[in-house]
C-alpha positions, 0 to 999 in steps of 0.5 A: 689680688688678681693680675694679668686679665685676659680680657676681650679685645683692645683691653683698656689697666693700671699701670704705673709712672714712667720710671727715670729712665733714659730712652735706650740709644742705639748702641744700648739696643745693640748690645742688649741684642747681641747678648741675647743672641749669644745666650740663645745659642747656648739652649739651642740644639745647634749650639751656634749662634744665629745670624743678624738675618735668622728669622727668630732672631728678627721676630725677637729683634722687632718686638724688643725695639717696638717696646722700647718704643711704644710701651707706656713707660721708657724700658731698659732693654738690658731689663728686657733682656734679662726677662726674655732669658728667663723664659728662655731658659725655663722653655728649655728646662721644660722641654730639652727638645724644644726648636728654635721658634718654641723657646724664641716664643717662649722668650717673646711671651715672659718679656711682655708678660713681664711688663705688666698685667695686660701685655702679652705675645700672641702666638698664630692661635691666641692672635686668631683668637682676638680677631674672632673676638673682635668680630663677635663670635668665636669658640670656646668656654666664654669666659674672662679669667686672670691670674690670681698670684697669690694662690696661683689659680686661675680667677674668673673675672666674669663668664660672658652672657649666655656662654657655656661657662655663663649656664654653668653657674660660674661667678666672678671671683671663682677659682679655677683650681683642676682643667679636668685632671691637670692641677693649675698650679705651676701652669701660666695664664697662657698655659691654662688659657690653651688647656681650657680651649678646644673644638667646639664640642667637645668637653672640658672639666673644671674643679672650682673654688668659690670661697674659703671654708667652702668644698671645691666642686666640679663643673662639666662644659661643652666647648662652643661656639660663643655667639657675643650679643653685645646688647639685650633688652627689656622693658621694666613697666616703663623703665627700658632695661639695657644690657651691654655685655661686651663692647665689640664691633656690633655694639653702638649699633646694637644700642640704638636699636634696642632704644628704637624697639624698647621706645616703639614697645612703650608707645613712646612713653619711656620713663628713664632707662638702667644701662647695664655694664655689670661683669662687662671686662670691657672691650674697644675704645671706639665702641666705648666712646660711641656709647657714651656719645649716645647719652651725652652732648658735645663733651670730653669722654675720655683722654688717652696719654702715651709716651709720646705727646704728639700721640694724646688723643682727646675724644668728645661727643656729638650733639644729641642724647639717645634718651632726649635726657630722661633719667638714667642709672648705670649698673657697675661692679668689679667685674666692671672693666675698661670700656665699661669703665669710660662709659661709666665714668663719662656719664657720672663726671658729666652728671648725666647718670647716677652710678649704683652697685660696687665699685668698678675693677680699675682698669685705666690703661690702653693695650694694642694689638699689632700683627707681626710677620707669620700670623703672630702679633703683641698685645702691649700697653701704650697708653693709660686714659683718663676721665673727663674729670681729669681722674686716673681709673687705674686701681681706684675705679669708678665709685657708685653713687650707691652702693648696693651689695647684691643679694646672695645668689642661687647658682650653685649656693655660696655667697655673694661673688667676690670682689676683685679689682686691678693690683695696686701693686701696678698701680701709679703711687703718686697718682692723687686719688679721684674725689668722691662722687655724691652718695645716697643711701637705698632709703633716699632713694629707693624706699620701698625696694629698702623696707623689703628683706631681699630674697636670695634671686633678687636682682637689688641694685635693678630693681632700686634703680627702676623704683627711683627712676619711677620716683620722678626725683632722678632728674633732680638729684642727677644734677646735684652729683 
């Protein structure tokens, strides 16, 4: 299934126990350093080896001690170590010309992609990238994809809301099988990640897979800038409709105007509201915590354990409720990710609102991103979190209370999207799976909208959750979670 997602922002996924391994001492460190350092000399064009002092070296030195200090489980460094040449030595099969700064980073980037999914080195331009995101704009193709090793294609996790690759008609779970004429095959993430960015403006074409049996097609898009509205809105009779597509800067803000418009529009007569987090990959922790607070009282949200005891942070709500307790449903999926997830999970554990749609992706741990000199940095995996419940999302995700299959979609024919969730593979094996949440059927709950064969365009999981919403029943069936 798919690994390495490149999602936006302080990405909150699975990964696995501590293994028993010691904390490296220093002589450990030292050793596994100087074996580096002279492989190295023997790929480099000089052929000598570099000094203690010699600025890649340094760079190589300070993101190696700063995982075996900070990574979510304890490292080897002889391990880390064996990674890094690897990359190494294929930077220089690759390309016998490479300088020193190409196969260092080279060397950065297979050690922390060898990590885990979600770890990674940021060159200057992917490090300029997060940033723009962050903040809510940036250029590109607006689209979340990850790596699917099996096939060894590119998958899309989800195409961000009125993006190019959103307009497109791509879906979650697509392949990406030819960058214009450059097969994917054989490329990293990184590689492909790069080939598929551009100035905005300018075109790129990508030959997609979208199920087995099924022809691959060719889509054309136009690089630009991706302008990320992190919340949309609507009103469905008298059932406020929300949509957060991305949690970024804007995000907590962006909500509690869309509550304050969507009430005035009702004349104050708002009779529950559906939070969107479908296709949401996540994004900042504090943004997440946030949303959840606005629907929530002075309660635990989500905890978040790392290697360190003394860095565990628990994090709570405030007094207050958004939505003054009106009934509330919330839309998950797989391509529900991360701060969705705590979201999602907070609301459910809490019985604030009932879940529907699929289960979300099961992504449960914390990546951060810290700069490094000469405008690079790492994304690395420090922590994993945990819901108010006490429950790990890592790979099981969060269960709907209702689980309700999309109908089959118009955009380019096909099936439904595929389901797609973290790898167990990088999973924690002894970690006891969450309990089940209390489930309902469509015809408990929403009957009218069950008895209705469902036509190709409809939306199934909103339009349940508006019908029971209007049934006046969510209050009390909330509680009953």
């Amino acid at each position: 299934m798919a690994r390495l997602l490149v999602a936006l922002l302080l990405l909150l996924v699975a990964t696995g126990t501590a293994c028993a391994v010691a904390p490296a001492g220093r002589a450990d460190i030292g050793a596994a350093l100087d074996r580096y350092r002279h492989e190295f000399a023997k790929v480099r064009s000089s052929g000598t080896l570099p000094s203690t002092g010699d600025r890649n070296y340094v760079l190589f030195a300070d993101v190696m001690r700063r995982v075996l200090a900070e990574y979510v489980k304890p490292m080897d460094p002889q391990v880390l170590v064996d990674k890094a040449l690897t990359g190494l030595h294929k930077k220089k099969k690759e390309d016998p010309q490479s300088n020193d700064r190409a196969l260092t980073e080279a060397a950065l980037d297979t050690m922390l992609s060898g990590l885990d999914p979600y770890s990674s080195f940021l060159d200057s331009e992917h490090f300029r990238y997060m940033r723009e995101q962050t903040q809510g704009e940036f250029g590109g193709l607006g689209i979340e994809v990850t790596m699917d090793e099996e096939s060894g294609l590119v998958r899309v996790v989800s195409p961000i809301d009125g993006s190019p690759a959103a307009r497109a008609g791509l879906r979650t779970g697509d392949l990406i099988a030819r960058i214009d004429e450059h097969p994917v095959k054989g490329l990293n993430l990184r590689d492909a990640v790069a080939r598929m960015r551009g100035p905005v403006g300018t075109s790129v074409a990508l030959t997609l897979q979208r199920a087995s049996g099924q022809n691959p097609f060719r889509v054309a898009l136009t690089r630009a800038i991706v302008k990320i509205q992190p919340v949309r809105y609507r009103l469905e009779g008298d059932v406020a409709f929300i949509r957060i597509a991305t949690f970024n800067q804007q995000t907590a803000h962006a909500l509690d105007e869309a509550v304050e418009d969507l009430r005035r529009q009702a004349g104050g007569r708002l009779a529950g509201a559906v939070l969107d987090l479908r296709n949401n990959p996540g994004g900042l922790l504090d943004q997440a915590v946030n949303v959840a607070d606005r629907f929530l009282e002075a309660v635990d949200i989500v905890s978040v354990r790392g290697r360190d005891p003394d860095e565990n942070r628990r994090y709570s709500g405030t007094p207050g409720d958004l939505m003054a307790g009106l009934p509330l449903v919330v839309l998950v999926n797989s391509g529900s990710a991360s701060a969705s997830e705590i979201v999602a999970g907070a609301l459910q554990d809490h019985s604030r609102a009932l879940l529907f749609g699929a289960r979300s992706y099961g992504k449960g741990s914390v990546q951060t991103i810290s700069s490094l000199s000469g405008d690079v940095g790492i994304r690395l995996t420090t922590a994993r979190y945990f819901r108010p419940s006490g429950a790990l999302v890592d790979c099981f995700g969060v269960t709907p209370n209702l689980e309700i299959k999309p109908a089959m979609p118009v955009t380019n024919g096909g099936p439904p999207p595929e389901e797609m969730h973290a790898d167990p593979a990088a999973c924690d094996p002894h970690a006891p799976p969450p309990p089940n949440p209390r489930a309902w059927k469509m015809d408990e709950l929403c009957p009218d909208v069950a008895g209705v064969p469902a036509k190709p365009e409809a939306d199934r999981p909103l339009e349940c959750a508006v019908a029971a919403i209007r049934t006046r029943l969510m209050g009390t069936l909330i509680g009953r979670q």
